[in-house]
Structures are given as C-alpha cells and as structure tokens.
N, C-alpha and C positions, 0 to 999 in steps of 0.2 A: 554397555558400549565397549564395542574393543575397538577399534582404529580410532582417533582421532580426523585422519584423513583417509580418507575413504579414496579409492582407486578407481570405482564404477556406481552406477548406481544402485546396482542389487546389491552393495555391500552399503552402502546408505541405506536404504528400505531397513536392509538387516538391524542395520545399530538400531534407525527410529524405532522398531518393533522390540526392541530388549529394554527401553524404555518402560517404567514400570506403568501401570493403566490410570495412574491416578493422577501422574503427571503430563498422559496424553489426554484427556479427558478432565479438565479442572470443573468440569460444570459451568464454565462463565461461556454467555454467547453475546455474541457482538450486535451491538444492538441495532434496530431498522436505521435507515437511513431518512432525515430528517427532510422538510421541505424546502428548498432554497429559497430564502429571502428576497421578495421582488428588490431590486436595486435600478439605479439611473444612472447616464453619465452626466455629470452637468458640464457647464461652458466653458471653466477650467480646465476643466480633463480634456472636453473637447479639444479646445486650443493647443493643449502640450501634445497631441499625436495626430493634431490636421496636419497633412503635407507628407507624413512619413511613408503612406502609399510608394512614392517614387525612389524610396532607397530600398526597399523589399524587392 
C-alpha cells in the first residue's frame, strides 16, 4: 500500500490490489443465513406501544 488516504477511488482499488492474495482471499466464507425464529408479541408488549400510532 502506498497512501494511507487515498484521494480517488482508482487509487483505493490500487492499494486493495498491492494487498498480498492471501490476505485478500483468507479461504473463510460467510456462512448462509439461518431461518428466523417464529416470535409473538404478547399483551405486555402489546400494551407499552398501543396508542403510539398518534405520535408518528
């Protein structure tokens, strides 16, 4: 890398590319994305944001 701060963005692409290939490419992938858990409100919850309709 030579700039720290970069001035444009072809001069960022540049540095990311002088990056050596091992450190752009760790082998780790992000893993799927999981199913979201059915959830409910219950009558508490309910109760602390009935009404707030009218301040929105």
């Amino acid at each position: 890398m030579t700039n720290p701060e970069v001035d444009s963005l072809a001069e960022l692409i540049d540095d990311c590319t002088d990056l050596p290939r091992e450190l752009r490419t760790a082998g780790k992938t992000i893993p799927a994305p999981r199913a979201a858990e059915p959830w409910q409100v219950d009558e508490d919850t309910y109760r602390q944001v009935e009404g707030l309709d009218a301040f929105v």
